[in-house]
mmJSON file of the N, C-alpha and C atoms, coordinates in Angstrom:
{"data_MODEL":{"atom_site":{
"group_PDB":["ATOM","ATOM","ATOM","ATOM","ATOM","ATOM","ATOM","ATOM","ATOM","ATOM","ATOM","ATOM","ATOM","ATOM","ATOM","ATOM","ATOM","ATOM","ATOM","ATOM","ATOM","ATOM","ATOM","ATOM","ATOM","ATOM","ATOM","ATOM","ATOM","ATOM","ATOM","ATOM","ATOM","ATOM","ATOM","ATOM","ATOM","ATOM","ATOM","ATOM","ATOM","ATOM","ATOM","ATOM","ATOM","ATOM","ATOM","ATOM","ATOM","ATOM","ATOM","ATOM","ATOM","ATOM","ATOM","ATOM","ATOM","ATOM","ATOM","ATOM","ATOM","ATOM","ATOM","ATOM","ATOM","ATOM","ATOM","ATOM","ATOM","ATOM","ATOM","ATOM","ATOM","ATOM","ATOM","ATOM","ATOM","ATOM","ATOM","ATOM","ATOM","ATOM","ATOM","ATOM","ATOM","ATOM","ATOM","ATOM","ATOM","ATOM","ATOM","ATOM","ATOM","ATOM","ATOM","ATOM","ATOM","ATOM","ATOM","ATOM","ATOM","ATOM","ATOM","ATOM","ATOM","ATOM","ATOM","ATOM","ATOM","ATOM","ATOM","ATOM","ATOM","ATOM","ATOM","ATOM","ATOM","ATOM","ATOM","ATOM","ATOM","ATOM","ATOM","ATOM","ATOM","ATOM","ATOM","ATOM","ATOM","ATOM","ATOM","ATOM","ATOM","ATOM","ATOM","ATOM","ATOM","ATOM","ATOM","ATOM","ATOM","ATOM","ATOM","ATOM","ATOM","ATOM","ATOM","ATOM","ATOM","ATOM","ATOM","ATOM","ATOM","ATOM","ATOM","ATOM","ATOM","ATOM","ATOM","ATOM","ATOM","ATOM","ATOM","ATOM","ATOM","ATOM","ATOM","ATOM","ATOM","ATOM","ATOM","ATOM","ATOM","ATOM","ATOM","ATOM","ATOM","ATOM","ATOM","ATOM","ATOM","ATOM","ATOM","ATOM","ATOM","ATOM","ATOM","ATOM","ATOM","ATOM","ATOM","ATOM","ATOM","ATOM","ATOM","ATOM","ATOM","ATOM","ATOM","ATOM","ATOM","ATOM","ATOM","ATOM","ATOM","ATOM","ATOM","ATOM","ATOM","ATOM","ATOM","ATOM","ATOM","ATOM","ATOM","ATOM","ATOM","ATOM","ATOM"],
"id":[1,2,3,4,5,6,7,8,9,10,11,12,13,14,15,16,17,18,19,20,21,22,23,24,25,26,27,28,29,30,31,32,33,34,35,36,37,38,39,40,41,42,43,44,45,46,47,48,49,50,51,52,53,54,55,56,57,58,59,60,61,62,63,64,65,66,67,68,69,70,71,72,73,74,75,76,77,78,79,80,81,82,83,84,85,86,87,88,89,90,91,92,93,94,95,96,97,98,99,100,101,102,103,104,105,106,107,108,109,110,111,112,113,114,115,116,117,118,119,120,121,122,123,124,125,126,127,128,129,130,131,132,133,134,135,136,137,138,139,140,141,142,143,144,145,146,147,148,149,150,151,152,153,154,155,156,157,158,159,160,161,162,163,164,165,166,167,168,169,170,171,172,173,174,175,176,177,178,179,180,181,182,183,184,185,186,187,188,189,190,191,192,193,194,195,196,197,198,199,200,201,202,203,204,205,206,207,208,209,210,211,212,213,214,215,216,217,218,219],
"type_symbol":["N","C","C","N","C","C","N","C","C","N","C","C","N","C","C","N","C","C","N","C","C","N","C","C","N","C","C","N","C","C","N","C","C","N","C","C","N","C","C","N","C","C","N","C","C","N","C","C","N","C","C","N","C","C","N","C","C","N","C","C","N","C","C","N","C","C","N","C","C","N","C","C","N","C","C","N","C","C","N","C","C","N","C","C","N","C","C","N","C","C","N","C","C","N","C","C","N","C","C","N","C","C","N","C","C","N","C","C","N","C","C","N","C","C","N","C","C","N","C","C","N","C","C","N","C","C","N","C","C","N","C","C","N","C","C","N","C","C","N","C","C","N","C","C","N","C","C","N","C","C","N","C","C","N","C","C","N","C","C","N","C","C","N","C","C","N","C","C","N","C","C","N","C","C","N","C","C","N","C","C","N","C","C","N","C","C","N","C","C","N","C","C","N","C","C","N","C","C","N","C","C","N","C","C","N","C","C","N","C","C","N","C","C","N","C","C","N","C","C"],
"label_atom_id":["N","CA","C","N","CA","C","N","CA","C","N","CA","C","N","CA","C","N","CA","C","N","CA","C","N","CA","C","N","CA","C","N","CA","C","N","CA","C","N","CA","C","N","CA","C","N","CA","C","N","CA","C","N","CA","C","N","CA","C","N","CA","C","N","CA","C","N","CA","C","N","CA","C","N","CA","C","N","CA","C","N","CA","C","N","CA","C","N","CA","C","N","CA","C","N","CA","C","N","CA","C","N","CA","C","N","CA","C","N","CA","C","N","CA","C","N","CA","C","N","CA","C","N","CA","C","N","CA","C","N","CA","C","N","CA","C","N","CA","C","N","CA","C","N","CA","C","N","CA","C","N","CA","C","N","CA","C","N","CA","C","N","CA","C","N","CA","C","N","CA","C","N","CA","C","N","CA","C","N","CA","C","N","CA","C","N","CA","C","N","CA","C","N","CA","C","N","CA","C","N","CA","C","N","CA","C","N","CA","C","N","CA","C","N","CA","C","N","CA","C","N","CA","C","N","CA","C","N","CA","C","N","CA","C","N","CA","C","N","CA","C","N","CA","C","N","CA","C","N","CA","C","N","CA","C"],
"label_alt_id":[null,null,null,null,null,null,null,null,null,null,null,null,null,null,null,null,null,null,null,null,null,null,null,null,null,null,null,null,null,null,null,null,null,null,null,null,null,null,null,null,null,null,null,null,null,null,null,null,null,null,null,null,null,null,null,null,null,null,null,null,null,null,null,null,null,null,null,null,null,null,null,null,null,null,null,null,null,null,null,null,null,null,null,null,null,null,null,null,null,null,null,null,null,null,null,null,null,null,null,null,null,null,null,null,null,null,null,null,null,null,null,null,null,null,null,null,null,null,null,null,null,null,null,null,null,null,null,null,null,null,null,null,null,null,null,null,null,null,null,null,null,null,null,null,null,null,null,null,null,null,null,null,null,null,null,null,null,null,null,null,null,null,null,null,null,null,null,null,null,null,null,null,null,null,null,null,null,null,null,null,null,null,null,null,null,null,null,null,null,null,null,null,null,null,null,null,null,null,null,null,null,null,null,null,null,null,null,null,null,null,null,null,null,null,null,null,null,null,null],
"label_comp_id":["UNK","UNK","UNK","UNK","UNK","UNK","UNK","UNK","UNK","UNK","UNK","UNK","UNK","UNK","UNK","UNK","UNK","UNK","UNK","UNK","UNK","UNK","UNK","UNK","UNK","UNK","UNK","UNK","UNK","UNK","UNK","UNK","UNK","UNK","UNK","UNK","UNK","UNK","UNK","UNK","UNK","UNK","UNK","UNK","UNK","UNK","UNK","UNK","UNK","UNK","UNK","UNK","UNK","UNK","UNK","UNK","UNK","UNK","UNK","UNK","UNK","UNK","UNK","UNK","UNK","UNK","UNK","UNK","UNK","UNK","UNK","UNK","UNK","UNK","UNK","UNK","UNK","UNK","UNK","UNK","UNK","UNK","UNK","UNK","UNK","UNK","UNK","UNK","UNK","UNK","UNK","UNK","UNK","UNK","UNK","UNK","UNK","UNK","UNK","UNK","UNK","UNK","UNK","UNK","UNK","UNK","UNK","UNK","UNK","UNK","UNK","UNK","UNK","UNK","UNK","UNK","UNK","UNK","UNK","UNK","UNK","UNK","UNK","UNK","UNK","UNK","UNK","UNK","UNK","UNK","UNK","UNK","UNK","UNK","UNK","UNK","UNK","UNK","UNK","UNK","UNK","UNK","UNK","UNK","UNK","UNK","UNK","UNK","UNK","UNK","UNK","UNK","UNK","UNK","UNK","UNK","UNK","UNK","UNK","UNK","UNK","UNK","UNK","UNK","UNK","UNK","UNK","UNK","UNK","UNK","UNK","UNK","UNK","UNK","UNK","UNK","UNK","UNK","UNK","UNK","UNK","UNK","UNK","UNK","UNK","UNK","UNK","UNK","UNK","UNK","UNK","UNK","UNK","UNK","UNK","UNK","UNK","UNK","UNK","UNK","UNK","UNK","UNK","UNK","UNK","UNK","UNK","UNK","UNK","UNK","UNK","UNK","UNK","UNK","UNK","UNK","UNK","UNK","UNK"],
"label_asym_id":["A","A","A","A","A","A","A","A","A","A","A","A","A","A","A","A","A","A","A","A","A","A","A","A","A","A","A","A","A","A","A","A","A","A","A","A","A","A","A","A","A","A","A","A","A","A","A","A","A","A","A","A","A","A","A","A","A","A","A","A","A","A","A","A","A","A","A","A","A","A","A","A","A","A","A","A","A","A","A","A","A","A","A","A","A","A","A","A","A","A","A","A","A","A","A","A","A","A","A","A","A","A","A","A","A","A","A","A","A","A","A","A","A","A","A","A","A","A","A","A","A","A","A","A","A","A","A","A","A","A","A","A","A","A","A","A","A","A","A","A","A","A","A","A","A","A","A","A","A","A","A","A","A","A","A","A","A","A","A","A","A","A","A","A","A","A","A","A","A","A","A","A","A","A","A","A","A","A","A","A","A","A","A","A","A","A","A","A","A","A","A","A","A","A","A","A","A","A","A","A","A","A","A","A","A","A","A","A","A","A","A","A","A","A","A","A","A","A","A"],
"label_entity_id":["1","1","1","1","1","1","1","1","1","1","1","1","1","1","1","1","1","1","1","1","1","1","1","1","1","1","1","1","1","1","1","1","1","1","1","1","1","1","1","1","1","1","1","1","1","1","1","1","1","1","1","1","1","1","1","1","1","1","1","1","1","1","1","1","1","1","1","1","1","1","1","1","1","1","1","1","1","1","1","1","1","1","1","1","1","1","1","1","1","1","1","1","1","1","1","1","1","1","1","1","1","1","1","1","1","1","1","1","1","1","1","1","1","1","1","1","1","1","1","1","1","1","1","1","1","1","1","1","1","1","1","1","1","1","1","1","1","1","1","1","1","1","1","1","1","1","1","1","1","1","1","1","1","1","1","1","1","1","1","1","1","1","1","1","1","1","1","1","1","1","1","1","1","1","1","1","1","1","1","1","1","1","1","1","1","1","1","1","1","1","1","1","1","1","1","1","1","1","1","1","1","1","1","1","1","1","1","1","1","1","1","1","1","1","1","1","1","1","1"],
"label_seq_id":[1,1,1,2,2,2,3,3,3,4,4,4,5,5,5,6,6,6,7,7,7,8,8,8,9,9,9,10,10,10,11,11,11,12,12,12,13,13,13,14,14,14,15,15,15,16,16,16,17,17,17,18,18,18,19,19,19,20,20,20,21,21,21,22,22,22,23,23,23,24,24,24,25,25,25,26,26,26,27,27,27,28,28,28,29,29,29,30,30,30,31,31,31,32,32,32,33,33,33,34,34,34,35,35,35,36,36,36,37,37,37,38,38,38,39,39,39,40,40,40,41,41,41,42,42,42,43,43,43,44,44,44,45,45,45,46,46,46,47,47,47,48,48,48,49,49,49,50,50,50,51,51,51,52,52,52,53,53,53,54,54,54,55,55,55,56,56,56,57,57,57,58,58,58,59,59,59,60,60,60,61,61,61,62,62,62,63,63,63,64,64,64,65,65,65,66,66,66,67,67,67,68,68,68,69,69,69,70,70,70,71,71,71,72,72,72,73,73,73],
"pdbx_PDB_ins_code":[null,null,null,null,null,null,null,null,null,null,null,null,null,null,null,null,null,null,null,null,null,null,null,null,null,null,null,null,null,null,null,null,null,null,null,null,null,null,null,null,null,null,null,null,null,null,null,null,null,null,null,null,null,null,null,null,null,null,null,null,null,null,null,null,null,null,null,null,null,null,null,null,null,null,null,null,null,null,null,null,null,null,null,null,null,null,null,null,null,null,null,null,null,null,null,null,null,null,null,null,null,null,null,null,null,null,null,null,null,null,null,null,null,null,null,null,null,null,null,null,null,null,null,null,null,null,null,null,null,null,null,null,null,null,null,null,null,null,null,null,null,null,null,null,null,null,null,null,null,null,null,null,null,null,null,null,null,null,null,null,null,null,null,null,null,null,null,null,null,null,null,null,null,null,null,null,null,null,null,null,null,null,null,null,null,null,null,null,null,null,null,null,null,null,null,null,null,null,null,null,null,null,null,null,null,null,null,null,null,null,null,null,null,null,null,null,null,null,null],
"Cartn_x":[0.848,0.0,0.89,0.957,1.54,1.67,0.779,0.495,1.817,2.755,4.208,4.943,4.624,5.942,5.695,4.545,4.234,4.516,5.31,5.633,4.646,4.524,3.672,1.935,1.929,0.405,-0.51,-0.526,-1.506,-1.885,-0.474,-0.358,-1.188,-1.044,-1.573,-3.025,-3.725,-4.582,-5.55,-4.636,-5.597,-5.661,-4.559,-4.901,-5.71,-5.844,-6.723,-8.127,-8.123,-9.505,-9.7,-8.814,-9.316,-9.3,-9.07,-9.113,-10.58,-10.791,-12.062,-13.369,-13.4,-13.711,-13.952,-12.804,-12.639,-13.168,-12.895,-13.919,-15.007,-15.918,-16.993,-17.545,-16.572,-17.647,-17.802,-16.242,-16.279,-16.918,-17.071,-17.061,-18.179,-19.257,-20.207,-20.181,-18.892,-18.235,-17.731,-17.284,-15.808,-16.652,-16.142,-16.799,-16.578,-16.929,-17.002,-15.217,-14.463,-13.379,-12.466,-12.57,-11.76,-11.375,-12.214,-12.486,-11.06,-10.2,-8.878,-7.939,-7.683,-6.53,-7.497,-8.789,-8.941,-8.389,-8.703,-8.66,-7.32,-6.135,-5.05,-4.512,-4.902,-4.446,-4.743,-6.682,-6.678,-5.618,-5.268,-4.619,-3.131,-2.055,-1.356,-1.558,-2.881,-2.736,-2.808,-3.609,-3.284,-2.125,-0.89,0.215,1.054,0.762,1.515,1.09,-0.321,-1.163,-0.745,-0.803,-0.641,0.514,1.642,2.356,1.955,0.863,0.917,-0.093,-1.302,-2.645,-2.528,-3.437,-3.323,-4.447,-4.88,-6.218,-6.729,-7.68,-8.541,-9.347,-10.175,-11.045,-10.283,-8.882,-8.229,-7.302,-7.204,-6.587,-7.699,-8.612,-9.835,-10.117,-10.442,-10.797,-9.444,-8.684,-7.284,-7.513,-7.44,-7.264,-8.739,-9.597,-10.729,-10.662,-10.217,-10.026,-8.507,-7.769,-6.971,-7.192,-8.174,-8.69,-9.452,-10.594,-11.237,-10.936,-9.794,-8.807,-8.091,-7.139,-7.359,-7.682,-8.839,-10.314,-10.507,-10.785,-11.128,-10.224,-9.064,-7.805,-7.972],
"Cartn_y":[-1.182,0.0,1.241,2.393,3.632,4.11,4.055,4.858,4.154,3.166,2.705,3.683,4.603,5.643,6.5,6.539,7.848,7.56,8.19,8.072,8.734,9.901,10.962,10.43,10.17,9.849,10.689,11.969,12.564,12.816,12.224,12.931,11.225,10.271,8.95,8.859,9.351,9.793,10.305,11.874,12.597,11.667,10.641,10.08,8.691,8.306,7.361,7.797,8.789,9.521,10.208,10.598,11.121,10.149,8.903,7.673,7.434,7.364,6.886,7.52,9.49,10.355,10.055,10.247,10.31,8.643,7.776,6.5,6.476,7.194,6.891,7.928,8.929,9.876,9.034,8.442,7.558,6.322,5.743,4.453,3.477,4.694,4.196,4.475,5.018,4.672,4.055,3.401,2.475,1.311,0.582,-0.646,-1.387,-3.045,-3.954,-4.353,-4.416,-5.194,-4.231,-3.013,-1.813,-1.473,-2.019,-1.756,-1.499,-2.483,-3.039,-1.948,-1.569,-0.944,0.27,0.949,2.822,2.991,1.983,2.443,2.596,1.755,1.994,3.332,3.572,4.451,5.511,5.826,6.727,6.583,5.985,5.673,6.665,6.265,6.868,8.478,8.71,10.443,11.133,9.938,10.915,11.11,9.963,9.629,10.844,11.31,12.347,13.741,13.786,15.164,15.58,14.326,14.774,16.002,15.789,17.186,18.363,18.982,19.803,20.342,19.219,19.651,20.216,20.992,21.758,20.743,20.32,19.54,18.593,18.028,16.72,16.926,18.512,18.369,18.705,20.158,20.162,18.747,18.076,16.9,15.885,15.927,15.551,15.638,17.27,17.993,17.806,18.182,17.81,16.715,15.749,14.49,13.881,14.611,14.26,15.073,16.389,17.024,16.198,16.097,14.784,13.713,13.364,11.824,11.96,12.856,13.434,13.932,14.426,14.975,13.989,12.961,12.124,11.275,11.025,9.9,10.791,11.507,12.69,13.003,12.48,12.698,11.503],
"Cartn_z":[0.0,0.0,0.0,-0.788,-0.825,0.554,1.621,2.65,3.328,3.104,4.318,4.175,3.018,3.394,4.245,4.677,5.568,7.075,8.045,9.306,10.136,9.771,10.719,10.993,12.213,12.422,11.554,12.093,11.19,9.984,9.517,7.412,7.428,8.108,7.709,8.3,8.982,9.391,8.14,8.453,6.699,5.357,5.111,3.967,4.12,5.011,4.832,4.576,5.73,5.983,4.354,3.453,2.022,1.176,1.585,0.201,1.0,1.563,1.677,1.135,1.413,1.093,-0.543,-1.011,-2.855,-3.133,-2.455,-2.521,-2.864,-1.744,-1.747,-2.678,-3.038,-3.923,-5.524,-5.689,-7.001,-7.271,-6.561,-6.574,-7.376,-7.525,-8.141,-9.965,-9.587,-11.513,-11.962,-11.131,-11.274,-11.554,-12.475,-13.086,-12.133,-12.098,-11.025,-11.614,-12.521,-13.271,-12.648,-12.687,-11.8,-10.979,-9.699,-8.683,-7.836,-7.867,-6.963,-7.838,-9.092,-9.644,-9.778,-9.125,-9.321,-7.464,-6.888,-5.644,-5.319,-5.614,-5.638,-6.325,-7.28,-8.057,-7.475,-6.602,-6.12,-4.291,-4.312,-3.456,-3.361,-4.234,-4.695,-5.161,-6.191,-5.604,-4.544,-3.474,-1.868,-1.942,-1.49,-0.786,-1.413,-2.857,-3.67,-2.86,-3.258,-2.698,-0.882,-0.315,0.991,1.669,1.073,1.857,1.284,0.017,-0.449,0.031,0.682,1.547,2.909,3.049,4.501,5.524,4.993,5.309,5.271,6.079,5.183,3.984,3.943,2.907,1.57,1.498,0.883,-0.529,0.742,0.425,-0.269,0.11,-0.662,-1.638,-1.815,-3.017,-4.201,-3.638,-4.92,-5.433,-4.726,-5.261,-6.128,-5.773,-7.082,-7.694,-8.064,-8.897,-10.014,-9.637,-10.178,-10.539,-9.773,-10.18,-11.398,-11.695,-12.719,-13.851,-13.421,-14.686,-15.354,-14.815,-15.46,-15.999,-15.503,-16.115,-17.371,-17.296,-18.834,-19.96,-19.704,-20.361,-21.156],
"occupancy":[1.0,1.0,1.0,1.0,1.0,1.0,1.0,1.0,1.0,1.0,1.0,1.0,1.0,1.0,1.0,1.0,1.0,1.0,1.0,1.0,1.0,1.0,1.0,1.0,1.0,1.0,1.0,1.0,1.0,1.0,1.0,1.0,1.0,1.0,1.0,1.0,1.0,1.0,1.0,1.0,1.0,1.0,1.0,1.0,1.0,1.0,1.0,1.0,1.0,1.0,1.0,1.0,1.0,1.0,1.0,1.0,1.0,1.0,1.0,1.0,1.0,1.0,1.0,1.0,1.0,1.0,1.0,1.0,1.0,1.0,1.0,1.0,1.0,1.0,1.0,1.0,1.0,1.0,1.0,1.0,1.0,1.0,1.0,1.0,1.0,1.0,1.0,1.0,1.0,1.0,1.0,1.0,1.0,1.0,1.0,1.0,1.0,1.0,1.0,1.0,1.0,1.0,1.0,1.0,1.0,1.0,1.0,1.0,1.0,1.0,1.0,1.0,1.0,1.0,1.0,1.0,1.0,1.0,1.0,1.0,1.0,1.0,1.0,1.0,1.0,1.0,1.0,1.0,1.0,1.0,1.0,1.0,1.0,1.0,1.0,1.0,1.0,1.0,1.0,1.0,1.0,1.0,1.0,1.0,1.0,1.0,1.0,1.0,1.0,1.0,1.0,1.0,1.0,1.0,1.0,1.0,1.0,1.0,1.0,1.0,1.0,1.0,1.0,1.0,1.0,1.0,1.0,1.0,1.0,1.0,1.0,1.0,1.0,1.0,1.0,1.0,1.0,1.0,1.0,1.0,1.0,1.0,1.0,1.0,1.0,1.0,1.0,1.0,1.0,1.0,1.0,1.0,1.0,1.0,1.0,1.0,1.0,1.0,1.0,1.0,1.0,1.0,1.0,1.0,1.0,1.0,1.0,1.0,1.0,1.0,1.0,1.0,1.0,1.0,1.0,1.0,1.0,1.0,1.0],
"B_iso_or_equiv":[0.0,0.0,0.0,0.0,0.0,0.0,0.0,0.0,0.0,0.0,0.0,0.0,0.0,0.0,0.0,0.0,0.0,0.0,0.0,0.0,0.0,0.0,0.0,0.0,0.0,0.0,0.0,0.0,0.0,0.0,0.0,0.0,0.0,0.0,0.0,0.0,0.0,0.0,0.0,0.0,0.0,0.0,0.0,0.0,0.0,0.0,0.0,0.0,0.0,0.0,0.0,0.0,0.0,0.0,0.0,0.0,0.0,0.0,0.0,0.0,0.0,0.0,0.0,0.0,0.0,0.0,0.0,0.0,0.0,0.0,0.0,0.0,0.0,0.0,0.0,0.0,0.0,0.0,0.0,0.0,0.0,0.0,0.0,0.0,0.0,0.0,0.0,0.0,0.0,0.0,0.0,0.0,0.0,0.0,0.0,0.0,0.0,0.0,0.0,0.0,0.0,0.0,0.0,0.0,0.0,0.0,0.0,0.0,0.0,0.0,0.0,0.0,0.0,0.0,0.0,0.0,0.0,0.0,0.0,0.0,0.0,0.0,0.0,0.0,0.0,0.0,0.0,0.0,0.0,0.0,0.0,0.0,0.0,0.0,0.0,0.0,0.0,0.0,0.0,0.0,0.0,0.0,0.0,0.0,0.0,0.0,0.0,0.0,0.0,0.0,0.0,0.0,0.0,0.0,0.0,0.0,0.0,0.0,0.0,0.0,0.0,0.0,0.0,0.0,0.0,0.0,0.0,0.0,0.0,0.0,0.0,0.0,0.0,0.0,0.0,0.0,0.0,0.0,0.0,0.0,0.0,0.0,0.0,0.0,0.0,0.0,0.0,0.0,0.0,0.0,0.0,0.0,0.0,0.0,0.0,0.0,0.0,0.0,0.0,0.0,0.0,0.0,0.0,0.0,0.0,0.0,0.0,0.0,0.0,0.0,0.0,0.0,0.0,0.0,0.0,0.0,0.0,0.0,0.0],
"pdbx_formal_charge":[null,null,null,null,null,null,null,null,null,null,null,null,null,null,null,null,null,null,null,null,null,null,null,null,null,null,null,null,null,null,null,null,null,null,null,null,null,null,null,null,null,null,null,null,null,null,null,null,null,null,null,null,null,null,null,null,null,null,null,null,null,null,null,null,null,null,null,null,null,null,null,null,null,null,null,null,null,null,null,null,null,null,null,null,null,null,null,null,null,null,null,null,null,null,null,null,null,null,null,null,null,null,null,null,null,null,null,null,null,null,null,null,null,null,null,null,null,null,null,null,null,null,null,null,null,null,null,null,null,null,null,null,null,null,null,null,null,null,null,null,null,null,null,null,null,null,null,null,null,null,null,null,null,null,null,null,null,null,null,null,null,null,null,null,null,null,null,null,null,null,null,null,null,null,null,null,null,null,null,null,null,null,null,null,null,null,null,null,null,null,null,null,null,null,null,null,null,null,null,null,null,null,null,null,null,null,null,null,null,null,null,null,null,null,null,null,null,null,null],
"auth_seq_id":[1,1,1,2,2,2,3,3,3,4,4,4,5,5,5,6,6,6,7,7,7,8,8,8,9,9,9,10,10,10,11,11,11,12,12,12,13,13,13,14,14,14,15,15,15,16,16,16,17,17,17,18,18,18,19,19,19,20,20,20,21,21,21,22,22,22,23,23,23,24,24,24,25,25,25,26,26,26,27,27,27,28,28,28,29,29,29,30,30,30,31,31,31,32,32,32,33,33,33,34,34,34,35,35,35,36,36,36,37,37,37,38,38,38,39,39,39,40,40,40,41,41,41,42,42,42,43,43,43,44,44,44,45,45,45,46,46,46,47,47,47,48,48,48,49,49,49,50,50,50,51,51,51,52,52,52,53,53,53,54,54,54,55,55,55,56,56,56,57,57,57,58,58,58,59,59,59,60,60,60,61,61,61,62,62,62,63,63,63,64,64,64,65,65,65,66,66,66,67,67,67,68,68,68,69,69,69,70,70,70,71,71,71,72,72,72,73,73,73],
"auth_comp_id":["UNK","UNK","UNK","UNK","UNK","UNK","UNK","UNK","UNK","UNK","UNK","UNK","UNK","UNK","UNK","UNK","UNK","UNK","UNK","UNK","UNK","UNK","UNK","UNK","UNK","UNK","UNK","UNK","UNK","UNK","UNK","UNK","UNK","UNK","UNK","UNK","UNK","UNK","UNK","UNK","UNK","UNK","UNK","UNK","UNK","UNK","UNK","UNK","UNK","UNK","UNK","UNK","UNK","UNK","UNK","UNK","UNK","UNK","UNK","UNK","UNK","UNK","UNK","UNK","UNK","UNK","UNK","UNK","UNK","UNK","UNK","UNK","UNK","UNK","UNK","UNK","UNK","UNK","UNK","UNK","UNK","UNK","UNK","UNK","UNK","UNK","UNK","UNK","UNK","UNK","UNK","UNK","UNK","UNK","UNK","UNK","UNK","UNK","UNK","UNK","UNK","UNK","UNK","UNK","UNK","UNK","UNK","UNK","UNK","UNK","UNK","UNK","UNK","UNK","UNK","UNK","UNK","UNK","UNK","UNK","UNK","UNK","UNK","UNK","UNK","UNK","UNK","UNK","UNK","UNK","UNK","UNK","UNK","UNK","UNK","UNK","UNK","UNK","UNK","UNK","UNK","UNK","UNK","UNK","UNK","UNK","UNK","UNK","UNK","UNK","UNK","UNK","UNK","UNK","UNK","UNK","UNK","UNK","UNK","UNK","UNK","UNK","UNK","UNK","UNK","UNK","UNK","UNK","UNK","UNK","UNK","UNK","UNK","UNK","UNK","UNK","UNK","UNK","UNK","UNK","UNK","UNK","UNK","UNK","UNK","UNK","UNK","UNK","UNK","UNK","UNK","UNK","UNK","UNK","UNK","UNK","UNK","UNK","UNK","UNK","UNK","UNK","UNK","UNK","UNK","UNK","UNK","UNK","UNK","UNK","UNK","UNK","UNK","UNK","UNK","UNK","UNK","UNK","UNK"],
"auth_asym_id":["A","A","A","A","A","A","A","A","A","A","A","A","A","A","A","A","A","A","A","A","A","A","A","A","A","A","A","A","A","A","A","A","A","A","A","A","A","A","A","A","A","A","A","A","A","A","A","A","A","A","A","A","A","A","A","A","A","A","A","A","A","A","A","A","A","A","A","A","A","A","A","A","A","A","A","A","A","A","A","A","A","A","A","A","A","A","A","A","A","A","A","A","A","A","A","A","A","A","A","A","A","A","A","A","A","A","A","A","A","A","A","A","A","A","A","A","A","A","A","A","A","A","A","A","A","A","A","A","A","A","A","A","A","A","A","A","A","A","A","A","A","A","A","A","A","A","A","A","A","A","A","A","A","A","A","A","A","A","A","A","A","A","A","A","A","A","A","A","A","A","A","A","A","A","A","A","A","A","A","A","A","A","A","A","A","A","A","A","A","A","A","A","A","A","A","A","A","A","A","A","A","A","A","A","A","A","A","A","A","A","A","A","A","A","A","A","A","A","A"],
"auth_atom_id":["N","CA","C","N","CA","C","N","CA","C","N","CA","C","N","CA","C","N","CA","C","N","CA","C","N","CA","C","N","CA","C","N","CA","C","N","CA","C","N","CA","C","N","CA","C","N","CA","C","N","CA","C","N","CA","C","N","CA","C","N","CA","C","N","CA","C","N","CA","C","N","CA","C","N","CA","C","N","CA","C","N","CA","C","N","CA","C","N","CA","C","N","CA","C","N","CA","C","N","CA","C","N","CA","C","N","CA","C","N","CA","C","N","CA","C","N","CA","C","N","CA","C","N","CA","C","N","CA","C","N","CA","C","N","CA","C","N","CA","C","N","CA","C","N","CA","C","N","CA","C","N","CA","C","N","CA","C","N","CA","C","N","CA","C","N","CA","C","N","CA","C","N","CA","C","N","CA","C","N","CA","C","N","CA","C","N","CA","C","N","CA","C","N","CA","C","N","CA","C","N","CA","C","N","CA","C","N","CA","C","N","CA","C","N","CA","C","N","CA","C","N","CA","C","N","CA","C","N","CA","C","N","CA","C","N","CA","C","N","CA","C","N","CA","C","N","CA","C","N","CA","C","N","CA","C"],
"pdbx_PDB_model_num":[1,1,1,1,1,1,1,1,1,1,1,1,1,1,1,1,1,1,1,1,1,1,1,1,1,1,1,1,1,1,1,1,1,1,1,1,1,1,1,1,1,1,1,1,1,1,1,1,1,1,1,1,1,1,1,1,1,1,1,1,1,1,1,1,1,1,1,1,1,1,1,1,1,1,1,1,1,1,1,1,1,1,1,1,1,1,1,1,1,1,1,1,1,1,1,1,1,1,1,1,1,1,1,1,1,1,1,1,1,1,1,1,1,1,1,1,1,1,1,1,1,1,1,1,1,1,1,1,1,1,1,1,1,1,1,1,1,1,1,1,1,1,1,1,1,1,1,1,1,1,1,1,1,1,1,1,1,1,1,1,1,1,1,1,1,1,1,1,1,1,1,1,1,1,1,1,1,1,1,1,1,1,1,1,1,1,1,1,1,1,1,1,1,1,1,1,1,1,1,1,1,1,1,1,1,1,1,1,1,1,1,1,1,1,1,1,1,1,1]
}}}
């Protein structure tokens, strides 16, 4: 899982708490064949997004704004 690099309770905290967030807002797009490689993937834009977020919702919002962007690409 991306999240072993993270030491700091709280940066691991906020990202679980935003994969779940950006989860549940996606999830009902994600085909049933998808499921295991979007969640990872959204997985990995936390672990990226996280030092640049001030926040949980911040960190949220980026990362579906990313996630979206590149679904559309």
């Amino acid at each position: 899982m991306p999240f072993s690099s993270m030491s700091d309770p709280a940066d691991l905290a906020r990202a679980y708490a935003a994969l779940e967030a950006v989860w549940n807002e996606v999830r009902d797009t994600i085909p049933e064949a998808d499921i295991e490689k979007e969640r990872t993937r959204i997985a990995y834009l936390v672990t990226a997004s996280v030092p640049m977020a001030l926040d949980e919702d911040e960190l949220t919002q980026s990362v579906l704004l990313q996630y979206r962007q590149s679904a559309s690409a």
